[in-house]
C-alpha positions, 0 to 999 in steps of 0.5 A: 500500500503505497503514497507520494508524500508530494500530493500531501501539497495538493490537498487545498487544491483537490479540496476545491475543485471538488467544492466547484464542482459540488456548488455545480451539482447544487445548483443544478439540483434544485429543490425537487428532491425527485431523486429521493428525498428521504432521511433529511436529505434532498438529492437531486433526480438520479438513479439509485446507487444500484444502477450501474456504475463504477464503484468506490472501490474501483476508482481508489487509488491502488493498496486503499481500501475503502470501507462502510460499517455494516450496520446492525446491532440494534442502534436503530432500536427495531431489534432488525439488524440490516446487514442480515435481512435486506438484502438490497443494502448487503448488495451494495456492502459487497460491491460498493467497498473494499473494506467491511467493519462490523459497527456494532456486532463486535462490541462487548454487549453484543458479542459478549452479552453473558459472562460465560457465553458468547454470541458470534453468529452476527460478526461470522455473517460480516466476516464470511460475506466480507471473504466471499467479496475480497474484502479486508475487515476491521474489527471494533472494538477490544478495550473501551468505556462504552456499550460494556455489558451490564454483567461486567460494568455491574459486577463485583470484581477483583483486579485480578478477575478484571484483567483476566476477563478482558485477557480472556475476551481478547484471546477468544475474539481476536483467536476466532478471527486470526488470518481473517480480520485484517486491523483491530481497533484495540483501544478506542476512544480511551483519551479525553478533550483534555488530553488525559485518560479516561481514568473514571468512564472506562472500566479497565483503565480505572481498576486495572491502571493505564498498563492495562493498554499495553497488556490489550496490545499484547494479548492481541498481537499473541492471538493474531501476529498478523492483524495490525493493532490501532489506537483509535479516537474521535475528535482527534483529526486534527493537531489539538491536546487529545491528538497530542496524548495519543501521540505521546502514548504511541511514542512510549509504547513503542518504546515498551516494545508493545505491538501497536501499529496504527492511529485511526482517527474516526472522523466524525464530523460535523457540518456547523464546525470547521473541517480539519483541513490541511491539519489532518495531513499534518496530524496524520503525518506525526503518526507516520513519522513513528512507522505507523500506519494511519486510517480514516475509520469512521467518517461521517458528516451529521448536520442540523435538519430545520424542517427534518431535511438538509438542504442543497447548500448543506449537502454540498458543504458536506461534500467537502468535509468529506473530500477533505477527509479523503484527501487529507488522508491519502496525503501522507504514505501509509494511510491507505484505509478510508472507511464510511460509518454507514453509506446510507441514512436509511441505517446510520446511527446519527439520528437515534444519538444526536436529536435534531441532527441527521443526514450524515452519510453519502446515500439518501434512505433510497440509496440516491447518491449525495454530492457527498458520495460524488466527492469521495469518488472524486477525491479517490481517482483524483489521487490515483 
């Protein structure tokens, strides 16, 4: 997987002609929202995503992957998990994107509902569907302060019973999927604004210490030598104090000798706020300049909805974010992972967690694409 450091000079530029020609698509467009106008979103009149054409995929520049996660797990609150029982939106996983995450389904409540049982059969679905298509998987997530069971967060445990439980979740799950699961996010989301560890929301951290995370890295490395191993975070796209920690971590467990191999920043984002920039090619490139791998592992773009729909104007300031992000990342050498939290609004998680706010994917709930899915592609080929 490879990258020329010289187009990290060309993010600014690529950004803009993808910004021209998303006001050109705009306006274009109109208002009618005849190509589906559903999930907060007015697209202009066109064919679904379905119809023939060519694919992220396809027009990634060689060695990147570009991913979605598949939806399920229950955010949406019906208890149906998509990737199992539509078989429209599995289709488009399979053809649309080199690159599958489970979203929710291998996440410690749902994988690890019971102390002394698991339920893998959702994750197997994703990780088989994703070898029938060549697809690289991302596992999510090991060691977190959220979406814990109930049996765990509530439970009276000794720190030696604790660090056994997770040594023995992590062996089980990153074991099942040795050779087939390509990255783990290992720690997510474990550093604060502030820049300090969540010493008080994550479990591990505040009964077991901070060398509970150089202890995650190891035992997944043991469990699976060939799966690279990300620290993972929202919000830290960008240089700021929380990306500073990270790197300040990253630093000082490589020098342990601790197997970790990438940064991720998950890139959600969102449209009221400034977009990173040319600060996420300079972020990342810290991250590189450590020999690790870097990755974009969760982009979207959430707006506020007046009247419960986007408009035109805020889908193509959308685009852009999304192109920046694109761009951003295949600036600098080593990023070669780019991967959507959902592809369509029909499924994405923004709506039942942020009240007022939505449209944050690059298809329409009818699977119309969005200029935001227009500026992917374009940024795609642009850096082939």
């Amino acid at each position: 997987m490879r990258r020329s450091d010289g187009r990290r000079r060309r993010v600014g530029a690529l950004v803009a002609v993808v910004a021209l020609a998303l006001v050109a698509c705009s306006d274009a467009g109109g208002d009618d929202g005849g190509g589906g106008e559903t999930g907060g979103a007015t697209a202009s009149a066109r064919p679904a995503l379905d119809e023939p054409h060519r694919a992220l995929r396809d027009v990634a520049p060689d060695g990147v992957v570009v991913g979605t996660a598949a939806a399920g797990g229950g955010h949406l609150g019906t208890g149906r998990d998509p990737f199992q029982v539509d078989e429209r939106y599995r289709a488009l996983v399979g053809s649309e994107f080199s690159s599958v995450t489970p979203e929710n389904q291998l996440k410690w409540e749902y994988v690890h509902p019971e102390r002394d049982g698991y339920t893998f059969e959702a994750a197997d679905d994703v990780v088989d569907f994703a070898q029938e298509h060549g697809m690289v998987v991302r596992g999510h997530t090991l060691l977190w302060h959220s979406q814990n069971p109930a049996w765990l967060e509530q439970g009276d445990y000794s720190p030696a019973e604790l660090r056994e439980i997770l040594h023995e979740h992590v062996t089980t799950v990153v074991g099942r999927y040795a050779g087939r699961v390509a990255q783990w996010d290992v720690a997510n989301e474990i550093i604060d604004e502030r820049g300090r560890l969540r010493t008080q929301e994550n479990i591990w951290l505040r009964e077991l210490g901070p060398g509970v995370i150089a202890d995650a890295f190891r035992w997944a490395h043991e469990a699976d030598p060939d799966a690279l191993l990300f620290l993972n975070d929202y919000d830290a796209e960008v240089v700021n104090a929380k990306s500073d920690a990270y790197l300040a971590l990253a630093t000082d467990l490589l020098a342990q000798g601790v197997p970790v191999h990438g940064f991720g920043v998950q890139g959600h984002l969102v449209l009221e706020r400034d977009p990173p920039g040319e600060g996420l090619a300079a972020n990342l490139q810290r991250f590189a300049d450590l020999g690790l791998a870097t990755a974009v592992t969760e982009a979207d773009v959430r707006m506020v909805l007046e009247d419960g729909r986007a408009t035109p104007e805020q889908l193509a300031l959308q685009g852009e974010y999304y192109a920046n992000l694109v761009a951003g990342c295949l600036a600098v050498a080593g990023c070669d992972s780019i991967t959507l939290w959902g592809f369509t609004d029909r499924y994405s998680w923004v709506p039942s967690w942020f009240e007022g706010l939505g449209a944050a994917t690059v298809l329409t709930e009818d699977y119309v694409p969005k200029p935001a899915y227009d500026a992917v592609a374009a940024a795609l080929e642009e850096s082939r």
